[in-house]
TIMAR-969244 format. One record per residue (C-alpha): residue number from 1; residue in one letter; x, y, z. Coordinates in nm, 4 decimals. Example, Ala and Ser with C-alpha at 12.3 -4.5 7.8 and 13.67 -1.06 7.14 Angstrom:
BEGIN
nr; rest; x; y; z
1; A; 1.2300; -0.4500; 0.7800
2; S; 1.3670; -0.1060; 0.7140
***
This chain:
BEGIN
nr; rest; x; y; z
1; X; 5.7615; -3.4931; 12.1037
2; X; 5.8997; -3.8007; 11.9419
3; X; 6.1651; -3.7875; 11.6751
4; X; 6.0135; -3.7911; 11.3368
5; X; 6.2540; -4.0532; 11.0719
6; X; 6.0648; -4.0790; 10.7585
7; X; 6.2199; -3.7494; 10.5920
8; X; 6.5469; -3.9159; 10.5398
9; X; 6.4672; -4.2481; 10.4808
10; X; 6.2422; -4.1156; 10.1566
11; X; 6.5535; -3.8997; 10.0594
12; X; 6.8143; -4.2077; 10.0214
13; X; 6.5500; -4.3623; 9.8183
14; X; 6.5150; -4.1042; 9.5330
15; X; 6.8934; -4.0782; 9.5757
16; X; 6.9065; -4.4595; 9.4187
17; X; 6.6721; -4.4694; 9.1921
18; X; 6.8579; -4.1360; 9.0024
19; X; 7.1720; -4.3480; 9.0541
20; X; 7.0304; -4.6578; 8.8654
21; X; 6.8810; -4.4654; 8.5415
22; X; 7.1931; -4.2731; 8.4826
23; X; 7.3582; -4.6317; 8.4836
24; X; 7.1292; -4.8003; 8.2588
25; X; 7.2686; -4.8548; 7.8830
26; X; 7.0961; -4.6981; 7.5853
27; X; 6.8933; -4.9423; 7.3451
28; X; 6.7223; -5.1398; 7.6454
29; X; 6.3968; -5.0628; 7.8092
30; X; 6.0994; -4.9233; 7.5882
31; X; 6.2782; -4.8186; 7.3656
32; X; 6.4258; -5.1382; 7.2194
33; X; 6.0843; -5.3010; 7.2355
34; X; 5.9661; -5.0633; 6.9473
35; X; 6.2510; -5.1739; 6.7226
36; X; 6.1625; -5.5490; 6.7509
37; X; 5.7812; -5.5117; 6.6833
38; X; 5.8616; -5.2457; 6.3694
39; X; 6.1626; -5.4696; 6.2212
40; X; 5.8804; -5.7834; 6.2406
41; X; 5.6102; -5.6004; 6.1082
42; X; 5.8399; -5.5759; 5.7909
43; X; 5.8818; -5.8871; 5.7388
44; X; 5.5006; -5.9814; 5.7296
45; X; 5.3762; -6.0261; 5.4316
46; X; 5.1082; -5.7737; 5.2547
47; X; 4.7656; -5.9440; 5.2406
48; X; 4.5263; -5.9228; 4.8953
49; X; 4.3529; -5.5921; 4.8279
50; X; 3.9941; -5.5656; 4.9641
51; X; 3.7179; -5.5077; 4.7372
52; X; 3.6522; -5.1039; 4.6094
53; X; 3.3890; -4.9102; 4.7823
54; X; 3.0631; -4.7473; 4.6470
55; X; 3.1019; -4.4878; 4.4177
56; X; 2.9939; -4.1491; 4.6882
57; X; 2.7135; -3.8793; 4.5749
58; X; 2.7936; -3.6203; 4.3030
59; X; 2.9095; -3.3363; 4.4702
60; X; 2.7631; -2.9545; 4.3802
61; X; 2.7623; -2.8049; 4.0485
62; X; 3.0172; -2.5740; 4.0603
63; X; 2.9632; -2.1601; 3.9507
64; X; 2.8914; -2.0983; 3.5722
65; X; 3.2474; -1.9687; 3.3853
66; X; 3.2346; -1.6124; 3.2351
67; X; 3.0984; -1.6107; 2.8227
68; X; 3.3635; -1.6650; 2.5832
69; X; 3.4495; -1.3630; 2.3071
70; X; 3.2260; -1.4731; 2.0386
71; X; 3.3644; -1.6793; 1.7462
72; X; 3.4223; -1.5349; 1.3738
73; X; 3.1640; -1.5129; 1.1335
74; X; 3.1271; -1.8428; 0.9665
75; X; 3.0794; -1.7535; 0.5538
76; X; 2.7754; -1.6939; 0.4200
77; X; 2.5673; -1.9349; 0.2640
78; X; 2.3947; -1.9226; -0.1102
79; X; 2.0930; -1.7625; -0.1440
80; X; 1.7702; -2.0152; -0.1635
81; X; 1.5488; -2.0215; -0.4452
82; X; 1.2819; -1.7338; -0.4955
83; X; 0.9839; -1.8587; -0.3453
84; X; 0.5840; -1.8141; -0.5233
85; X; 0.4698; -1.4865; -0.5478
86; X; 0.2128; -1.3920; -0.2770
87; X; -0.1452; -1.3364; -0.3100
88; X; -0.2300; -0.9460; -0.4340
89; X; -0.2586; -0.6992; -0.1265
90; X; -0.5661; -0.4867; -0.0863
91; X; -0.4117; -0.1369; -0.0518
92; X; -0.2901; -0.0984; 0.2693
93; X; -0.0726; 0.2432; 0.1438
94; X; -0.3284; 0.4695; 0.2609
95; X; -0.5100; 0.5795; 0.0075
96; X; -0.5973; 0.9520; -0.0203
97; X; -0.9361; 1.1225; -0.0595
98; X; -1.1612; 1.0051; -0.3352
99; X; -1.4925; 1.0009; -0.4368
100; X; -1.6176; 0.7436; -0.6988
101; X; -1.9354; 0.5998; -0.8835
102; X; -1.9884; 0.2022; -0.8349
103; X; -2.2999; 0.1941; -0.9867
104; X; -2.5127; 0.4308; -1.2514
105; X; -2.8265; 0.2557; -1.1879
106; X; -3.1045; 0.5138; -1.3630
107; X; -3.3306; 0.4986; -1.1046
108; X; -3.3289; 0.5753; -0.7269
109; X; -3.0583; 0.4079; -0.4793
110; X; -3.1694; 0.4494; -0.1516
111; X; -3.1258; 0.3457; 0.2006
112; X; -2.7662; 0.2906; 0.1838
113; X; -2.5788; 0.0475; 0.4402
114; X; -2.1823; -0.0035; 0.4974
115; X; -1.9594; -0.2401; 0.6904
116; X; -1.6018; -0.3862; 0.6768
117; X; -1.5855; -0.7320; 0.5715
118; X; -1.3096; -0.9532; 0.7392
119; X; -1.1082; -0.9447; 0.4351
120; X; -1.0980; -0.5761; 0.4848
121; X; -1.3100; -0.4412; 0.2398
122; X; -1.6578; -0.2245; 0.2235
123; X; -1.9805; -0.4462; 0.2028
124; X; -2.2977; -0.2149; 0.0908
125; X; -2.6470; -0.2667; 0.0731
126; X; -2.9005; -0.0904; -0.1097
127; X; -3.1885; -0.0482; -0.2323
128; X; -3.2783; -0.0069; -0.6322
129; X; -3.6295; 0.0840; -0.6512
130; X; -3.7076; -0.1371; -0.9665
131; X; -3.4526; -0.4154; -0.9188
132; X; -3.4933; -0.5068; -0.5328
133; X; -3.2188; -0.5546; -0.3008
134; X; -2.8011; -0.4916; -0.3653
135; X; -2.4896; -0.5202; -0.2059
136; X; -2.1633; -0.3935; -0.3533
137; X; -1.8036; -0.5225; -0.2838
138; X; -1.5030; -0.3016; -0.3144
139; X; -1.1912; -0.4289; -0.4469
140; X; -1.0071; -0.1815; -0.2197
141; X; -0.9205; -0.0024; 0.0622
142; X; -1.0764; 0.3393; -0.0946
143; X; -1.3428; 0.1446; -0.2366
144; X; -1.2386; 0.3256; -0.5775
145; X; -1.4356; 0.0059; -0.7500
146; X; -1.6170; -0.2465; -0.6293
147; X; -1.8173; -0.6267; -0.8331
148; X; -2.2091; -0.5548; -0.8191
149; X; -2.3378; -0.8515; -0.8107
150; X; -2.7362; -0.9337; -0.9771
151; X; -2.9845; -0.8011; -0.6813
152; X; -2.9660; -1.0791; -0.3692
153; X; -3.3338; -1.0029; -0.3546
154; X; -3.5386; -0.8895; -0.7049
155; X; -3.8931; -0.7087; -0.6663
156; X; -4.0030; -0.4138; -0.6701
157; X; -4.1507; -0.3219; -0.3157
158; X; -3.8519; -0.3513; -0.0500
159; X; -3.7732; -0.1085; 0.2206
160; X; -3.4446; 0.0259; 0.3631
161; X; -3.1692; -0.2381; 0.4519
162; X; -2.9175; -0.2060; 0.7104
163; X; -2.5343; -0.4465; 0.7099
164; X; -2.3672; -0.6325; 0.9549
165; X; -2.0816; -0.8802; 0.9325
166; X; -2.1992; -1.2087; 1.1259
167; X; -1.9585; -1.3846; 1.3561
168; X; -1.9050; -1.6467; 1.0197
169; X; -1.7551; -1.3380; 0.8569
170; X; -2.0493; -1.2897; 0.6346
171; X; -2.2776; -1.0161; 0.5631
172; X; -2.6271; -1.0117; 0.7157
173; X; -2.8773; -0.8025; 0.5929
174; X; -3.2451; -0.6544; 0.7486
175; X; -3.4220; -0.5434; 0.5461
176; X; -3.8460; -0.4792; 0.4483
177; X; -3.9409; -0.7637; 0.2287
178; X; -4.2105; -0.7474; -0.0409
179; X; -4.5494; -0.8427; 0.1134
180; X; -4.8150; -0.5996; -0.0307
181; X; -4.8977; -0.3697; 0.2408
182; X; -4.7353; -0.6122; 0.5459
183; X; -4.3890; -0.5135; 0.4562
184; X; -4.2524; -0.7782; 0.6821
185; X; -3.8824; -0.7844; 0.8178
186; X; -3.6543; -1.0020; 0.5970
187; X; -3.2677; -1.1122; 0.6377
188; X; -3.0235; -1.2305; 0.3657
189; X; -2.7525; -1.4308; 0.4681
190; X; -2.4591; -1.3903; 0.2361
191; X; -2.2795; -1.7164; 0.1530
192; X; -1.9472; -1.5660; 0.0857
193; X; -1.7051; -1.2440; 0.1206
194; X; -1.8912; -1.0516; -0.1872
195; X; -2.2456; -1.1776; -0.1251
196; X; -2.2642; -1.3295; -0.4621
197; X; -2.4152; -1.6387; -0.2973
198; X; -2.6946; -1.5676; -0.0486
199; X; -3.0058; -1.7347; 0.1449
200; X; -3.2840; -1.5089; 0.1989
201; X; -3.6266; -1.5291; 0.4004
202; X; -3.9337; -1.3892; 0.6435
203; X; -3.8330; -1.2873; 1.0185
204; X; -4.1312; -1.1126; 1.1426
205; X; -4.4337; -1.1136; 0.8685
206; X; -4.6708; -1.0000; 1.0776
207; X; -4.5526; -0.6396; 1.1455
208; X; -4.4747; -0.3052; 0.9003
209; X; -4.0886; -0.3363; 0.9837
210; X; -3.9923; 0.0169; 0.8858
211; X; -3.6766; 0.1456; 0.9638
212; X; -3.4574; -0.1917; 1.0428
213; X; -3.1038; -0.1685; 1.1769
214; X; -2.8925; -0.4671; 1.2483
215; X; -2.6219; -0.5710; 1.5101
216; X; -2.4251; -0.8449; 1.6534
217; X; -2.4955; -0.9358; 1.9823
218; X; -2.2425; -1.0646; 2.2221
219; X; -2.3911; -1.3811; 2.1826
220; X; -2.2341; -1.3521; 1.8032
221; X; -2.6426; -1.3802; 1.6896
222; X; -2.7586; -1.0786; 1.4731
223; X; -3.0183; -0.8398; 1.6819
224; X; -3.2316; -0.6483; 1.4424
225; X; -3.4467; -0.3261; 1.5762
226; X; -3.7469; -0.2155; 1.3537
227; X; -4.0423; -0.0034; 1.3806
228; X; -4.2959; -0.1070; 1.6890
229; X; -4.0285; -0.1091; 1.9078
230; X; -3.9645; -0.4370; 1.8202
231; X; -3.6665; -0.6280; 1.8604
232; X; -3.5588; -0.9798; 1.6415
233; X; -3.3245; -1.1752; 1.8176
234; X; -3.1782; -1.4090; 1.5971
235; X; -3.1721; -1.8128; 1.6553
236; X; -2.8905; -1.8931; 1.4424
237; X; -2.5750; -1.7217; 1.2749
238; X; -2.7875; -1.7056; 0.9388
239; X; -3.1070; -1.5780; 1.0787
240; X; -3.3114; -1.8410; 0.9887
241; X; -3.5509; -1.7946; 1.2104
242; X; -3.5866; -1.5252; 1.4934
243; X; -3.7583; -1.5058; 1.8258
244; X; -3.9483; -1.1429; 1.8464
245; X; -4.0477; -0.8693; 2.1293
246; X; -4.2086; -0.5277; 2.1658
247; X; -4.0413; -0.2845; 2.3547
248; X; -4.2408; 0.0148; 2.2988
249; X; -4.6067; 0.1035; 2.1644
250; X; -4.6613; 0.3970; 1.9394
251; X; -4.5303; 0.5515; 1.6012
252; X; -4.1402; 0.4637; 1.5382
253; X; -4.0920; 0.5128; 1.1943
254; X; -3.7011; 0.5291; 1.2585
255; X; -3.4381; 0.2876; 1.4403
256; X; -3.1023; 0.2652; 1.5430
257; X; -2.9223; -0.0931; 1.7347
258; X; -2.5487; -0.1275; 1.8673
259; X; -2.4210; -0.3544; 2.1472
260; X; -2.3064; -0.1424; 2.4954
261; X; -2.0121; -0.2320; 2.7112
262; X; -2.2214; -0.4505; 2.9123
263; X; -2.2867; -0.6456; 2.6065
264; X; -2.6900; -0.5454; 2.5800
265; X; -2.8628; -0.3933; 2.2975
266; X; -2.8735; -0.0598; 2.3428
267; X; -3.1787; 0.0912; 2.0626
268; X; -3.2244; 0.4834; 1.9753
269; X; -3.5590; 0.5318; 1.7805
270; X; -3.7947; 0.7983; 1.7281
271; X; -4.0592; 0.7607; 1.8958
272; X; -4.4368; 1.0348; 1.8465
273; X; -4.2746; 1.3252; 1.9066
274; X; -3.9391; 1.2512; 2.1429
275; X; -3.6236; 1.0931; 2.0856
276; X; -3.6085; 0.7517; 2.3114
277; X; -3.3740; 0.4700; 2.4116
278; X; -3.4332; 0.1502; 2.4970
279; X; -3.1496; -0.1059; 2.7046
280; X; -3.2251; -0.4465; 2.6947
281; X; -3.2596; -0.6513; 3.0049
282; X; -3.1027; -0.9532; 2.8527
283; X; -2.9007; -1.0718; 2.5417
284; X; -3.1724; -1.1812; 2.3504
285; X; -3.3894; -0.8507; 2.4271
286; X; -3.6796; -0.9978; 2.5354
287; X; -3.7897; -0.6647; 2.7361
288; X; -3.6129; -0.3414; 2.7822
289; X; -3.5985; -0.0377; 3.0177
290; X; -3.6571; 0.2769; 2.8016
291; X; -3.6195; 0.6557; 2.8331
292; X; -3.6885; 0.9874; 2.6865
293; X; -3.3604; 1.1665; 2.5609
294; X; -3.4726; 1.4774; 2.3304
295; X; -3.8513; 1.5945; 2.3545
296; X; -3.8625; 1.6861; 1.9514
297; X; -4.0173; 1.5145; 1.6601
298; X; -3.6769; 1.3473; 1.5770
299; X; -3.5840; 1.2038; 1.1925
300; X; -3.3091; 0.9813; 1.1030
301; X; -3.1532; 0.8415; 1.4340
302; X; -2.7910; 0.6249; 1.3985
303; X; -2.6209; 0.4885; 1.7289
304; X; -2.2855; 0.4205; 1.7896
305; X; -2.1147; 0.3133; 2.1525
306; X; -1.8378; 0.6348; 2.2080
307; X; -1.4873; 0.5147; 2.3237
308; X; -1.6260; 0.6310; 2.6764
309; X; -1.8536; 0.3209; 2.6581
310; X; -2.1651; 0.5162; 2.6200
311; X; -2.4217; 0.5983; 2.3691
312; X; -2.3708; 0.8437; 2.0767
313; X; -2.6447; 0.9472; 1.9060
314; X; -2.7175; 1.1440; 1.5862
315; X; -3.0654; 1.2958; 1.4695
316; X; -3.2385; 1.5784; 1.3236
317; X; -3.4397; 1.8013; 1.4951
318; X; -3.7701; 1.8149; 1.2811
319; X; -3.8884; 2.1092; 1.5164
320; X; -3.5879; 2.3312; 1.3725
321; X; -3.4367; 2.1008; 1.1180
322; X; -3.1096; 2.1468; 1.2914
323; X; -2.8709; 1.8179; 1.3265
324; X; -2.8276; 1.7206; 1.6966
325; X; -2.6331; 1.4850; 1.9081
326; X; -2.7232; 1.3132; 2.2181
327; X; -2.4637; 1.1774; 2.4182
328; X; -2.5620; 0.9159; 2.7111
329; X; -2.3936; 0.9837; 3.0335
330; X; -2.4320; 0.6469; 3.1858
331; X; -2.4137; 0.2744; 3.0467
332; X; -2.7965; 0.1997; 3.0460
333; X; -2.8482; 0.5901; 2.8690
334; X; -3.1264; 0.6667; 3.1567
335; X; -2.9319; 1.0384; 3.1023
336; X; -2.7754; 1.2464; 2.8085
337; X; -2.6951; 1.5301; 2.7318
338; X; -2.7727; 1.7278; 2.4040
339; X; -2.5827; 1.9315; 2.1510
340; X; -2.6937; 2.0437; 1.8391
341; X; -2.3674; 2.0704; 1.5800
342; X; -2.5090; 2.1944; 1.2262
343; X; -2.8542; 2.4440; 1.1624
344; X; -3.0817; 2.4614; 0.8672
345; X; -3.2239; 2.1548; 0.6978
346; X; -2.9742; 1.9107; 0.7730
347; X; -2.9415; 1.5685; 0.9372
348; X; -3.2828; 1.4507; 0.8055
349; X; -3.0468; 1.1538; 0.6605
350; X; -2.7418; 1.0996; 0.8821
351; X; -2.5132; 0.8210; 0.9897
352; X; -2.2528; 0.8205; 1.3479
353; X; -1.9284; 0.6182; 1.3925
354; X; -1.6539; 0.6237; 1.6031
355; X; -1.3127; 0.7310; 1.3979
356; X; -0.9875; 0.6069; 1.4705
357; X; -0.9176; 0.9137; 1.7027
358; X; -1.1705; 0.7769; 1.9496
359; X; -1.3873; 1.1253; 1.8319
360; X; -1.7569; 1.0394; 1.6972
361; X; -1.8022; 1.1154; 1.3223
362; X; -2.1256; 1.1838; 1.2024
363; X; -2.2144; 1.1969; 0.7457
364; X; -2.5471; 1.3876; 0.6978
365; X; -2.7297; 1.5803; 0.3983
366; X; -2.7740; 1.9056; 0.3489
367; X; -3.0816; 1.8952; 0.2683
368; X; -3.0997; 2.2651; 0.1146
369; X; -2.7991; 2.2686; -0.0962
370; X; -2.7976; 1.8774; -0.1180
371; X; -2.3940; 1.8870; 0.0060
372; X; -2.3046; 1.5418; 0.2051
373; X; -2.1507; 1.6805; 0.4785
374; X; -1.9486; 1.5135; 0.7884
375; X; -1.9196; 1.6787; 1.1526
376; X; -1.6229; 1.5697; 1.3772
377; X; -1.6934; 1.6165; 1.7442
378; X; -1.4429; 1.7627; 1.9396
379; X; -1.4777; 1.5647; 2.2584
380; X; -1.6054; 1.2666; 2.3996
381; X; -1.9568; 1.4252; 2.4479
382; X; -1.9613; 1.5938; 2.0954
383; X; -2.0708; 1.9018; 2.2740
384; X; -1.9639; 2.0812; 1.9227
385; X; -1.7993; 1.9674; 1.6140
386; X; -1.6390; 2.0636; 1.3225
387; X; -1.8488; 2.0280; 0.9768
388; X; -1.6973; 2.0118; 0.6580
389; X; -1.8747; 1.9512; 0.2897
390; X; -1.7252; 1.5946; 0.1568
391; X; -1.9448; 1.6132; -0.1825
392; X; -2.0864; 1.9279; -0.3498
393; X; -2.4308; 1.9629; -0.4436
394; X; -2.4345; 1.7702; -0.7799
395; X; -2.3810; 1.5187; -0.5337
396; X; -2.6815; 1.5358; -0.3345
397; X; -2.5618; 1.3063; -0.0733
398; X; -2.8902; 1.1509; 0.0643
399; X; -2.8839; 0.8028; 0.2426
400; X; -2.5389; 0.8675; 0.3952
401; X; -2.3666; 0.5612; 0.5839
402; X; -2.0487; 0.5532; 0.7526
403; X; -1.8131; 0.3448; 0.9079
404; X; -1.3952; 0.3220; 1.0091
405; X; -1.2229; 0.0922; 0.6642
406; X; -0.9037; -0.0798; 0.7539
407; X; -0.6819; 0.1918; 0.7379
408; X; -0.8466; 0.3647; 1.0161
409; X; -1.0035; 0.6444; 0.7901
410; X; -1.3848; 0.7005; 0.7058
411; X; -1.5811; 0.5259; 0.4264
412; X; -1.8792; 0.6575; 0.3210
413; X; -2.1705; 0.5079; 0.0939
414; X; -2.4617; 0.7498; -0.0167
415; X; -2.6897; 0.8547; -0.2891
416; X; -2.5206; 1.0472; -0.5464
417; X; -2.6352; 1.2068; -0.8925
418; X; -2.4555; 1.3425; -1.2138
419; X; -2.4218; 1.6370; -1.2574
420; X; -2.4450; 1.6264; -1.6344
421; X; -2.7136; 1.3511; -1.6981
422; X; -2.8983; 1.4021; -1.3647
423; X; -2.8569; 1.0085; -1.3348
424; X; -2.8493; 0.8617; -0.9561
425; X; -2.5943; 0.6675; -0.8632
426; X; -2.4474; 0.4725; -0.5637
427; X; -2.1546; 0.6736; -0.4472
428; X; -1.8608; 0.6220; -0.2247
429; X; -1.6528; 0.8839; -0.0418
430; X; -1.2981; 0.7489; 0.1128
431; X; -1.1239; 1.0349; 0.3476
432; X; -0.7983; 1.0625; 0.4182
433; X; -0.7905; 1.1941; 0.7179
434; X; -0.9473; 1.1358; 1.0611
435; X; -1.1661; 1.5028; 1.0465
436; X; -1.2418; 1.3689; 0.6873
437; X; -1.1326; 1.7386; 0.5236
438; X; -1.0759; 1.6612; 0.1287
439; X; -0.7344; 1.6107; 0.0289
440; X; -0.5900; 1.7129; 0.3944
441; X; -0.3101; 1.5561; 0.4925
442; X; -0.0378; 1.6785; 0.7391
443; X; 0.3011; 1.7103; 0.6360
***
């Protein structure tokens, strides 16, 4: 093989270069270049500042601190001047049980009528035989007093009335006008809180409108039931003027209106020889679907809408003079079921509302020993009820009406006479309790 040379010659080459960089003297090379350029740099000289940049976005807010310890009291500041005496309350303190005389009117009251104003306090209508047409206004939550105000409607002649308060806050009144033997419907519109103002006039003068009962529709339009079965629906908040329907044929010498849950009329009447309801197809109760609830001769019907949302209604049984209750088991009150709550001759004249318990209440006569009497139902279905005697027999509490006053206890107006002179008066009976039990009250 030949003889290889390049080994060595690579080695003597390495060999010098090691030889020249241990000989070379510090500060020369690279490193000496770096000191020129740094010790010229310094003796440049600094150029103006440049112009300052845009101001950059706002960065997060940060996390909320913890609350300081609240600061001292500051002192306290003098006291203003006493402002104006406020207007005089109407009694909200609950009044207890009374019974009181707002009228000794020497002949008969009759066909009594009760609501609750929006200022709170009782509005009745009556009857006086030789005057014509009433209302009274109490001054209170017991109705203790009340302003009597000349008769709205004068004559001799008129018929039952029945009260509602309109959706102006006014009382409107059915009634049977004077109009020989037509006895047509009539409605006063009261032109202020007490009725001592009013507008009167004809609804229906072609029809014998016995027994009328009044309601607001949900329309805010009064809705007056009378004997037919008719039905006035009115065409304006006063009742002006009224458009009319029949709902039924026959004998109904008694009526009885409220507004259901669906917001129809919903009409109890007595009808020849049954109790009946009608349900109105529309608002203005232009027809009606109607239905047999009690197969009696039936006196004195009242209807009231239970906290269930159905029908409540109170009557007497003419067959056994007993009072009775029918209570609807549906909206439309196709079905009920009876109860009778009181025996003897009672109920001929009686009057249901619901009390602030959610229970019915019903004020009736005793017609044998003349008593008013009220029966709280015990359920929903006021499948019995408790009776107690509000105003003895001097009393004789005929034309009972009743409804719930402000402070969520009954109010009842009805047909009284003294006991001494034998003079009939228009009475008033405030409970003071929800059972309406004379002087109860629990501890």
């Amino acid at each position: 093989m030949p003889r290889r040379v390049g080994r060595p010659v690579a080695t003597a080459v390495l060999a010098a270069l090691a030889v020249a960089l241990v000989m070379t003297p510090l500060g020369t090379g690279a490193g000496a270049s770096r000191t020129k350029i740094e010790s010229a740099s310094k003796q440049t000289v600094r150029g103006p500042r440049g112009p300052r940049g845009p101001r950059g976005r706002r960065g997060p807010r940060g996390h909320r601190g913890f609350l300081g310890a609240p600061g001292a009291t500051g002192p306290r500041g003098p006291q203003g001047a006493q402002g104006p005496a406020g207007p005089q309350g109407v009694g909200l303190g609950r009044p207890g049980f009374s019974l009181a005389t707002l009228f000794a009117v020497g002949d008969t009251p009759d066909a009594t009528s009760v609501a609750i104003g929006t200022d709170g306090l009782g509005l009745i209508s009556w009857r006086q035989t030789t005057a014509g047409l009433r209302v009274a206004h109490c001054s209170n939550l017991a109705c203790s007093s009340a302003t009597t105000p000349p008769p709205i409607v004068s004559g001799p002649g008129l018929g039952s009335s029945s009260i509602a308060i309109g959706s102006d806050g006014f009382g409107l009144i059915a009634f049977v006008g004077p109009g020989g033997n037509r006895h047509p419907l009539s409605v006063v519109h009261c032109g202020n809180l007490a009725c001592s103002t009013s507008v009167s006039g004809f609804v229906d003068s072609d029809q014998l409108a016995f027994g009328p009962s009044i309601t607001i529709g949900s329309d805010g339009l009064g809705l007056i039931s009378y004997s037919g079965l008719k039905v006035a629906h009115c065409s304006d908040v006063a009742c002006s003027s009224a458009t009319t329907a029949v709902l039924d044929s026959g004998s109904v010498p008694s009526t009885s209106i409220t507004v259901g849950v669906d917001g129809l009329g919903l009409v109890g009447y007595a009808s020849t020889g049954e109790l009946k309801v009608a349900h109105c197809s529309n608002v203005v109760c232009s027809s009606a679907a109607t239905a047999t609830i009690d197969s009696v001769p039936v006196a004195g019907t009242s209807i009231v809408v239970g906290s269930d949302g159905f029908g409540l209604i109170s009557y007497q049984d003419e067959s056994t003079e007993d009072l009775k209750v029918a209570h609807c088991t549906n909206v439309v009150c196709s079905a009920s079921e009876v109860a009778t709550l009181d025996a003897g001759d009672v109920g001929r004249f009686s009057s249901v509302t619901i009390g602030a318990d959610g229970l019915g209440l019903i004020s009736y006569q005793d017609s044998t020993s003349g008593n008013l009497k009220v029966a709280h139902c015990r359920d929903l279905s006021c499948s019995s009820a408790a009776t107690v005697v509000v105003a003895s027999a001097s009393s004789a509490g005929a034309y009972p009406s009743a409804t719930i006053g402000l402070d969520g206890l009954p109010l009842i107006s009805y047909q009284g006479v003294d006991a001494t002179t034998g003079e009939v008066e228009l009475r008033v009976a405030h409970c003071s309790n929800v059972f309406c039990i004379p002087y109860f009250r629990r501890r």
